[in-house]
LOZA-920223 format. One record per residue (C-alpha): x, y, z; residue in three letters. Coordinates in steps of 0.1 Angstrom, whole numbers, plus 5000, padded with zeros to 4 digits. Example, Ala and Ser with C-alpha at 12.3 -4.5 7.8 and 13.67 -1.06 7.14 Angstrom:
<nodes>
<node><x>5123</x><y>4955</y><z>5078</z><res>ala</res></node>
<node><x>5137</x><y>4989</y><z>5071</z><res>ser</res></node>
</nodes>
This chain:
<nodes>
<node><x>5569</x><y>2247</y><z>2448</z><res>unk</res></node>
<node><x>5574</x><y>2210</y><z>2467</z><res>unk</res></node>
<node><x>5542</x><y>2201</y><z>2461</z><res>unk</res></node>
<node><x>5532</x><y>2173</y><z>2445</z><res>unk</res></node>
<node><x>5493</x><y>2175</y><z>2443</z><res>unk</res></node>
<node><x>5481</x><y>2156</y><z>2418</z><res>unk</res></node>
<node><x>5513</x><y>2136</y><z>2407</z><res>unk</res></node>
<node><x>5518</x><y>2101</y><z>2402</z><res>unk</res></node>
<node><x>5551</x><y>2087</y><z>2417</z><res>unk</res></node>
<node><x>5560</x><y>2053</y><z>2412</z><res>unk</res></node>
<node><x>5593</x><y>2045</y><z>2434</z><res>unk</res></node>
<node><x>5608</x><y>2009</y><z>2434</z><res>unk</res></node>
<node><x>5622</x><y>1995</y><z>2466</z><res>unk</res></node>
<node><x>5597</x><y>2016</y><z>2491</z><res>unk</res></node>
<node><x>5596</x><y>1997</y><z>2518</z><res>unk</res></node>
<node><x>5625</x><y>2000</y><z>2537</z><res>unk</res></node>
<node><x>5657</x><y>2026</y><z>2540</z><res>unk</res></node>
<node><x>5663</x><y>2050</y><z>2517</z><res>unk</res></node>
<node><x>5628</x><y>2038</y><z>2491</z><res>unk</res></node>
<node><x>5606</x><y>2044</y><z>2525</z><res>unk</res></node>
<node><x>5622</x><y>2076</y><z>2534</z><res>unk</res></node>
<node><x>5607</x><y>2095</y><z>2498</z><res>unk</res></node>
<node><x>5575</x><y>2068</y><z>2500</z><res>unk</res></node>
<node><x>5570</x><y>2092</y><z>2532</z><res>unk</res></node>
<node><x>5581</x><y>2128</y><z>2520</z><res>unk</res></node>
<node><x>5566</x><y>2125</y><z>2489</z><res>unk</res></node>
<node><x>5532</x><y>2113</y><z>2506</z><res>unk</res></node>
<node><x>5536</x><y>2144</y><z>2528</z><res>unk</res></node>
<node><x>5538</x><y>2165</y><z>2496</z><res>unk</res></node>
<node><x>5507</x><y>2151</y><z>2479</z><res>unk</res></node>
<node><x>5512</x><y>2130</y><z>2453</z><res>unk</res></node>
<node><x>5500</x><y>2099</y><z>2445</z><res>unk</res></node>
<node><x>5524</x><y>2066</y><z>2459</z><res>unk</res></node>
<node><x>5529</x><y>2030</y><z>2438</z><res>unk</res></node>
<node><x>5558</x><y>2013</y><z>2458</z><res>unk</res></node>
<node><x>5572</x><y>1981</y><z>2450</z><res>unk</res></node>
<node><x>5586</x><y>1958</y><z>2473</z><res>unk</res></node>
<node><x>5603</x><y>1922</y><z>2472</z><res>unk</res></node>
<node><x>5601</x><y>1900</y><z>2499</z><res>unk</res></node>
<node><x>5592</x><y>1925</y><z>2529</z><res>unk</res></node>
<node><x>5556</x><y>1923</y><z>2527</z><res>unk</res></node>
<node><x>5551</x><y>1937</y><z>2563</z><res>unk</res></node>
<node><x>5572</x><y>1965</y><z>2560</z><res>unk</res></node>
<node><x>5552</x><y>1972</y><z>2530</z><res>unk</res></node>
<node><x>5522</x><y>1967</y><z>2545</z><res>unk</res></node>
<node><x>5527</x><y>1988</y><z>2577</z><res>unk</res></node>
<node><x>5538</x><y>2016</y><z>2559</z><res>unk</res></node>
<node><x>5512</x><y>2020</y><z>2538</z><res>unk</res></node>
<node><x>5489</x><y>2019</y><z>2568</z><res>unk</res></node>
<node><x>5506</x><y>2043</y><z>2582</z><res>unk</res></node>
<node><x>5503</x><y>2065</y><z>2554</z><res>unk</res></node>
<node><x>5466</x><y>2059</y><z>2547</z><res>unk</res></node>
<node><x>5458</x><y>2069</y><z>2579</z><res>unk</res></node>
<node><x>5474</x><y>2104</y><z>2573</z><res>unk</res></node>
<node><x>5461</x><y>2118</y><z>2545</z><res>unk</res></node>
<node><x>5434</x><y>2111</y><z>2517</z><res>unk</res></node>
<node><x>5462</x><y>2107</y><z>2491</z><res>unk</res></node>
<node><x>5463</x><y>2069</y><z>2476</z><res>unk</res></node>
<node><x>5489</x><y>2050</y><z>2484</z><res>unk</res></node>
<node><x>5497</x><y>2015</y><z>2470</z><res>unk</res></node>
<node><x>5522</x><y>1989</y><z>2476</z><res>unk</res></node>
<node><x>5532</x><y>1962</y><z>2446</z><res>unk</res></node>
<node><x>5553</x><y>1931</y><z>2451</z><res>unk</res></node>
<node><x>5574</x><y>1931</y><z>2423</z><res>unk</res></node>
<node><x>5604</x><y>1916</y><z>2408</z><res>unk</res></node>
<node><x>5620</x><y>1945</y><z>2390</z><res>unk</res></node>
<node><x>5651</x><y>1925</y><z>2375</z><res>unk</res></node>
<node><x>5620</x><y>1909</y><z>2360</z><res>unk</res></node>
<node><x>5607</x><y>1922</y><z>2329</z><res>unk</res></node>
<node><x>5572</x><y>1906</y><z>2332</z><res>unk</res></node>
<node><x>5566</x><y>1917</y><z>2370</z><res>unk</res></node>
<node><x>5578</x><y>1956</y><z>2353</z><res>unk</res></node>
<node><x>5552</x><y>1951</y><z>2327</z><res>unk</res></node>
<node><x>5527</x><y>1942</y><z>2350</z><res>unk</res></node>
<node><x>5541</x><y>1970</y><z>2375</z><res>unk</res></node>
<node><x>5537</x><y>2000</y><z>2353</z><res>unk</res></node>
<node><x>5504</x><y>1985</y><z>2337</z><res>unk</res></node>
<node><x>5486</x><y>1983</y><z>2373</z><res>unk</res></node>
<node><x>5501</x><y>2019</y><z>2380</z><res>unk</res></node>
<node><x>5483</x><y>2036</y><z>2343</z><res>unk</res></node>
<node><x>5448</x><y>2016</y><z>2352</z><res>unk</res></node>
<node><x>5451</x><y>2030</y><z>2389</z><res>unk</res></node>
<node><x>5460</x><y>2068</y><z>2384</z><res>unk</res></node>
<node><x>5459</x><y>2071</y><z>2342</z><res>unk</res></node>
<node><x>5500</x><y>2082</y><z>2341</z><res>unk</res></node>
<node><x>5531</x><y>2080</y><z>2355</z><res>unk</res></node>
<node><x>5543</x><y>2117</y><z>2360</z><res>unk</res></node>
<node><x>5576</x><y>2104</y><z>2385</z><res>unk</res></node>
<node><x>5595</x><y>2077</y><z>2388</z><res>unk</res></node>
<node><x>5621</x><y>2070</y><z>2411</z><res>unk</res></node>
<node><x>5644</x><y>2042</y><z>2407</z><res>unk</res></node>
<node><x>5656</x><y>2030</y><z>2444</z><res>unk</res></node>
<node><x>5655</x><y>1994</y><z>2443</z><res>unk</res></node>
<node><x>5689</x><y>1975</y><z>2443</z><res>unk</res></node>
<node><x>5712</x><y>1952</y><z>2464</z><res>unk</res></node>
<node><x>5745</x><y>1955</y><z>2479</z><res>unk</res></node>
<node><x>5766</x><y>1921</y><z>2482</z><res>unk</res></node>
<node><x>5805</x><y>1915</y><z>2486</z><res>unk</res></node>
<node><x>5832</x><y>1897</y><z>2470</z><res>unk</res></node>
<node><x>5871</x><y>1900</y><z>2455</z><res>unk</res></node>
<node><x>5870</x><y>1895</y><z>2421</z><res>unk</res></node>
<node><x>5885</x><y>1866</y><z>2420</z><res>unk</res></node>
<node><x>5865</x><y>1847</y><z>2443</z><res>unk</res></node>
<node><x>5829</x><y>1862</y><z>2431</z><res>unk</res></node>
<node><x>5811</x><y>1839</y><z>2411</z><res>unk</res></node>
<node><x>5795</x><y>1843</y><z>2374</z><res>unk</res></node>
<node><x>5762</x><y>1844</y><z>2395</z><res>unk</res></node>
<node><x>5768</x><y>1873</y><z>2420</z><res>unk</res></node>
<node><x>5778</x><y>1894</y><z>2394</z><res>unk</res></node>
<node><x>5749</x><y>1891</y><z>2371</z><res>unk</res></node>
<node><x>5725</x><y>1891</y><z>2399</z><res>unk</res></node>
<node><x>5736</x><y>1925</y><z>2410</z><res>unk</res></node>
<node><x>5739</x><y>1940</y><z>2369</z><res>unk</res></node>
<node><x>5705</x><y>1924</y><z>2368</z><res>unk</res></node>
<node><x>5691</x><y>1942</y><z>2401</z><res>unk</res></node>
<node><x>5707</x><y>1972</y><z>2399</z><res>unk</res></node>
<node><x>5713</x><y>1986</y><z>2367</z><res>unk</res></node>
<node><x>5692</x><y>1955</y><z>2335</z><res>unk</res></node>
<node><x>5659</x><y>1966</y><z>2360</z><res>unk</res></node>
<node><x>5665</x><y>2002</y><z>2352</z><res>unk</res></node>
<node><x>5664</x><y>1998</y><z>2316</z><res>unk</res></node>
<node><x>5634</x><y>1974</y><z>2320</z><res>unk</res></node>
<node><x>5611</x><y>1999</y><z>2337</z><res>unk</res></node>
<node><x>5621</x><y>2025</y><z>2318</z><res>unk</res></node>
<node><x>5612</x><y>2010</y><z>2286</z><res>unk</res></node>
<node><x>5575</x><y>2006</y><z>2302</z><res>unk</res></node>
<node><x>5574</x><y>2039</y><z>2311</z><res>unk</res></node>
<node><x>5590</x><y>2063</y><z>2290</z><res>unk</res></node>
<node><x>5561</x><y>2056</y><z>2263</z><res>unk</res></node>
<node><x>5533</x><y>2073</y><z>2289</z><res>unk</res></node>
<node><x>5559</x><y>2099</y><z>2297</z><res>unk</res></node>
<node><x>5567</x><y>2114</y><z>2260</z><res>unk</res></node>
<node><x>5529</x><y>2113</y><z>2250</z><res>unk</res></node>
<node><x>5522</x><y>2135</y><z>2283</z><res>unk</res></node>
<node><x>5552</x><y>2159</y><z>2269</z><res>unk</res></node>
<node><x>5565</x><y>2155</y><z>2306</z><res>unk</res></node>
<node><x>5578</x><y>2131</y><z>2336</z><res>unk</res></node>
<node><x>5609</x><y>2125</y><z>2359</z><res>unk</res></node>
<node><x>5633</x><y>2101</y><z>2359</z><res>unk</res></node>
<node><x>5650</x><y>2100</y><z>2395</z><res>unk</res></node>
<node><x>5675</x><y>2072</y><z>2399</z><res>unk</res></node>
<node><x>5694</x><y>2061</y><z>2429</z><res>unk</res></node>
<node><x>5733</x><y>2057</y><z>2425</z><res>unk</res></node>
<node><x>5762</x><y>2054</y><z>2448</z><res>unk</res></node>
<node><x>5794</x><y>2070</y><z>2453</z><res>unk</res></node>
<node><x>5807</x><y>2038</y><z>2444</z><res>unk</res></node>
<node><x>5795</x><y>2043</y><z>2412</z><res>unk</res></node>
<node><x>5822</x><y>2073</y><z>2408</z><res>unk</res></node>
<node><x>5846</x><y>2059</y><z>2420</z><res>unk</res></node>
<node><x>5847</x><y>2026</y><z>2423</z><res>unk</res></node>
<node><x>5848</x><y>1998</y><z>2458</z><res>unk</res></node>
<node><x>5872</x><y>1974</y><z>2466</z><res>unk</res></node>
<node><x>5856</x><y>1941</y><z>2472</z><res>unk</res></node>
<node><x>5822</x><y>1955</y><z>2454</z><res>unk</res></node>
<node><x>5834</x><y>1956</y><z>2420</z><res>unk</res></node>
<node><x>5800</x><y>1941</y><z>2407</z><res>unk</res></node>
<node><x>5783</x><y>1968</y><z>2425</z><res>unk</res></node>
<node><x>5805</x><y>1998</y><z>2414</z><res>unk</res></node>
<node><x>5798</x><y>1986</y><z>2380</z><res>unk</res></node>
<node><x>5763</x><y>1986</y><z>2385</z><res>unk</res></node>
<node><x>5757</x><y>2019</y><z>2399</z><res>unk</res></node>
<node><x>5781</x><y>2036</y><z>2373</z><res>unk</res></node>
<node><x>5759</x><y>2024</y><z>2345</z><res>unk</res></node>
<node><x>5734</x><y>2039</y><z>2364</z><res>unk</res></node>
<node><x>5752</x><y>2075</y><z>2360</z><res>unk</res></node>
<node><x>5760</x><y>2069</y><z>2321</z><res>unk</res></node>
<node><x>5721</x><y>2061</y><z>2319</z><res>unk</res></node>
<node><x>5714</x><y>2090</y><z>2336</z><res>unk</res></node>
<node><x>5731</x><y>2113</y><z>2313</z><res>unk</res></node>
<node><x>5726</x><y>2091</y><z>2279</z><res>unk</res></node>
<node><x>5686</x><y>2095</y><z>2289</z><res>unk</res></node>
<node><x>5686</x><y>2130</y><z>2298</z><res>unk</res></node>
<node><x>5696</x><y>2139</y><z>2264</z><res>unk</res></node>
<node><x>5673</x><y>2114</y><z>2248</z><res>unk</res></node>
<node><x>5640</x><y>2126</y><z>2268</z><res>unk</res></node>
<node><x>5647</x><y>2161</y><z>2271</z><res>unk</res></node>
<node><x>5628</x><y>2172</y><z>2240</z><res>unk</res></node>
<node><x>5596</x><y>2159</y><z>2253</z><res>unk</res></node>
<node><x>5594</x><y>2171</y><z>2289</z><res>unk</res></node>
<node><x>5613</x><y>2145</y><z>2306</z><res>unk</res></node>
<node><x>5639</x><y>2153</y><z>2327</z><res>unk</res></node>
<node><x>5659</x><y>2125</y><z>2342</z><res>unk</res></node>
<node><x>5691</x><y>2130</y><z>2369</z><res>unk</res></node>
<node><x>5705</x><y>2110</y><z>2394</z><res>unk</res></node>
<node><x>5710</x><y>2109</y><z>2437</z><res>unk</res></node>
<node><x>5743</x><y>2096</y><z>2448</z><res>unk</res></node>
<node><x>5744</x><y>2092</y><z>2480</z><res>unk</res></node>
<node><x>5777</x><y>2076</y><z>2503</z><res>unk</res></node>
<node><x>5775</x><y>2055</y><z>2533</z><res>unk</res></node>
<node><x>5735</x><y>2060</y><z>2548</z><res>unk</res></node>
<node><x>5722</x><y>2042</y><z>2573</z><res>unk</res></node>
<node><x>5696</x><y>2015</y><z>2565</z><res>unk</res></node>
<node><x>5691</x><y>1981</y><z>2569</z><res>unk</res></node>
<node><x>5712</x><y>1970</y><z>2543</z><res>unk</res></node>
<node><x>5741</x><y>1987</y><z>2561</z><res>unk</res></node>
<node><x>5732</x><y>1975</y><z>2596</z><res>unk</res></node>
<node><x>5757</x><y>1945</y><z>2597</z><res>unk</res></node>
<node><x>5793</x><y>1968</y><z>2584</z><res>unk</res></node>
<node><x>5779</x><y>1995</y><z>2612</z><res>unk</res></node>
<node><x>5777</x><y>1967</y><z>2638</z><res>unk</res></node>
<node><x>5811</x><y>1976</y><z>2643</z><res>unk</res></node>
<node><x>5819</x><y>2002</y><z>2663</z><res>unk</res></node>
<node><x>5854</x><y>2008</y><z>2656</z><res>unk</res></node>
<node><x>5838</x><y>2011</y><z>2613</z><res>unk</res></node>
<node><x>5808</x><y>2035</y><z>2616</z><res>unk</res></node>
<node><x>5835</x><y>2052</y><z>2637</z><res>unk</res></node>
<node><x>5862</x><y>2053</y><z>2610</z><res>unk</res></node>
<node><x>5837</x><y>2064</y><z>2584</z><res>unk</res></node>
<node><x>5825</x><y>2090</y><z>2606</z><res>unk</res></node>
<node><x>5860</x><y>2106</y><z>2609</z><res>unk</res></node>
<node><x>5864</x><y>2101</y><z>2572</z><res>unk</res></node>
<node><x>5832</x><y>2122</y><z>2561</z><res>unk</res></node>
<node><x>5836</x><y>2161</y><z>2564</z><res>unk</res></node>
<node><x>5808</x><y>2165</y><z>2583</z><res>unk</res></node>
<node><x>5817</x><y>2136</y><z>2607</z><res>unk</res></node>
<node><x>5785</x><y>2114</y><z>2606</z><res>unk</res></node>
<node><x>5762</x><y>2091</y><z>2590</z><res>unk</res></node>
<node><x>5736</x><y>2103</y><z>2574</z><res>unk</res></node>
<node><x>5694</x><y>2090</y><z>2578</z><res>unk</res></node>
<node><x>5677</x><y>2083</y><z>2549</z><res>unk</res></node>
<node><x>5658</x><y>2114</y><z>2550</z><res>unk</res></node>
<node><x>5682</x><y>2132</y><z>2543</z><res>unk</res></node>
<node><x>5689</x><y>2110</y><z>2507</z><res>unk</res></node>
<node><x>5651</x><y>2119</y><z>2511</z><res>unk</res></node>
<node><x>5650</x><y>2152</y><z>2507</z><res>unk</res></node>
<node><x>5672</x><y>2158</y><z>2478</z><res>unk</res></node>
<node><x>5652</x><y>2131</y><z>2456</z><res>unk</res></node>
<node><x>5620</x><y>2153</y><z>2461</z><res>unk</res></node>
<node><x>5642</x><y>2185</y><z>2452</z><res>unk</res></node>
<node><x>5645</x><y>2167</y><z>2417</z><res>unk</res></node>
<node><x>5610</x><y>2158</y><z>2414</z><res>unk</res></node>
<node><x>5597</x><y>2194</y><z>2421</z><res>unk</res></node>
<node><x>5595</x><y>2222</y><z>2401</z><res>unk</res></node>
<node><x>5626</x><y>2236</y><z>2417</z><res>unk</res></node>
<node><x>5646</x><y>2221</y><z>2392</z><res>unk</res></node>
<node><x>5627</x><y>2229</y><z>2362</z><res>unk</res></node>
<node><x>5659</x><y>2234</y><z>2344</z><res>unk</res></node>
<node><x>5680</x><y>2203</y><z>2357</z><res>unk</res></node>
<node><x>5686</x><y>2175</y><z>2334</z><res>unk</res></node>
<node><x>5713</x><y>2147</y><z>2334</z><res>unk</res></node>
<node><x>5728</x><y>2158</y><z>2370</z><res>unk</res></node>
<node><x>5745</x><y>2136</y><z>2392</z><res>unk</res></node>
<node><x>5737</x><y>2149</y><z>2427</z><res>unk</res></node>
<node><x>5760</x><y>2139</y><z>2449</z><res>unk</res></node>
<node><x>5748</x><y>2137</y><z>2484</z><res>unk</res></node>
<node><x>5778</x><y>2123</y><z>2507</z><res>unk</res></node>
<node><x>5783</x><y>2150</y><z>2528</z><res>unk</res></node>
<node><x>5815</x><y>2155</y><z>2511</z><res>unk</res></node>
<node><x>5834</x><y>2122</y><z>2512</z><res>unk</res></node>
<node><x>5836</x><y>2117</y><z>2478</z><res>unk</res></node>
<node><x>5845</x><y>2157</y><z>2461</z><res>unk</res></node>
<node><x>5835</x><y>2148</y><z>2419</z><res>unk</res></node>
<node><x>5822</x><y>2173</y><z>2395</z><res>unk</res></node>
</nodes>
């Protein structure tokens, strides 16, 4: 029921942290990998050597701008003359930054809207086209907790990652009729490179250890996992969930 044979998965931000994590499992399962990355082109490129030497599945890795429409054009039209269609697509790509909001400038914020949530709507106007005329596809995007409930000192990103959620649900009820199911991961505190500097401190990672039910951090494979749950077959019938994955930190419906 997790297998993927056959399927085309396009998943932005692959290279590192939670992106590389499904990059991997979703290689494991069969399908067919286009990964974007920004700027770490050896990350990229060591992955997908890794993977190449594993299994005869293709696997190819795309420097690409996302919060640019022009490098998403480009993107999805590389991915249709590779492998014909786009049957997944998981949106991961995004950045994390911090500032008050009354010392964050014009240019922080729109950076982040831009990253995070304008890229979604980019790539998903390049894809949804090859997804309604095969009558099917996934949508998989990557929120936050703070999306739900919002972060001091990350305003900009909060704000982001709930538009992600409303898209999520505004989508789901949009693409249903033709086959495409889209829903949402939203995963806490993980640990990745992006979180490596706030986990430097001891005394922090040990405070939001004792502040998560299950008193730890979680990997990315574990963010993983879930995402391929969506893609599968085992959740034929979900459309416009948010699943939250955050070990219980954050208790929403």
């Amino acid at each position: 029921m997790t297998n993927l044979s056959g399927k085309t998965a396009l998943i932005t931000g692959g290279s590192r942290g939670i992106g590389s994590a499904i990059v991997r499992l979703f290689h494991e399962t069969g399908a067919r990998i286009v990964f974007t990355y920004r700027n770490s082109r050896s990350s990229a490129n060591n992955l997908t050597a890794e993977l190449r030497q594993k299994t005869k599945e293709e696997v190819i890795p795309v420097q690409a701008d996302c919060a640019n429409p022009d490098a998403v054009r480009s993107l999805v039209k590389t991915t249709i003359e590779q492998f014909g269609r786009i049957d997944i697509f998981v949106h991961n790509a995004g950045i994390w930054t911090e500032g008050t909001i009354d010392s964050m400038d014009k240019s922080m914020w729109e950076e982040t809207i831009q990253t995070n949530l304008n890229s979604a709507f980019y790539l998903c106007h390049e894809i949804t086209p090859f997804m309604k005329k095969q009558r099917s596809g996934r949508i998989i995007f990557i929120s936050s907790t703070a999306g739900q409930r919002g972060e001091a000192n990350h305003s900009h990103y909060a704000a982001s990652k709930g538009g992600i959620i409303s898209l999520t649900k505004s989508l789901a009820d949009e693409l249903g009729p033709f086959g495409i199911r889209t829903n949402c991961v939203a995963p806490g505190w993980v640990q990745t490179d992006m979180t490596g500097d706030v986990f430097s401190d001891a005394d922090f990672l040990q405070k939001v250890e004792q502040n998560n039910p299950l008193r730890y951090v979680p990997q990315p494979e574990e963010i993983a996992g879930p995402v391929l749950f969506l893609a599968s077959d085992l959740a034929l019938y979900v459309n416009g969930e948010i699943l939250n994955v955050n070990g219980g930190s954050v208790l929403c419906g």
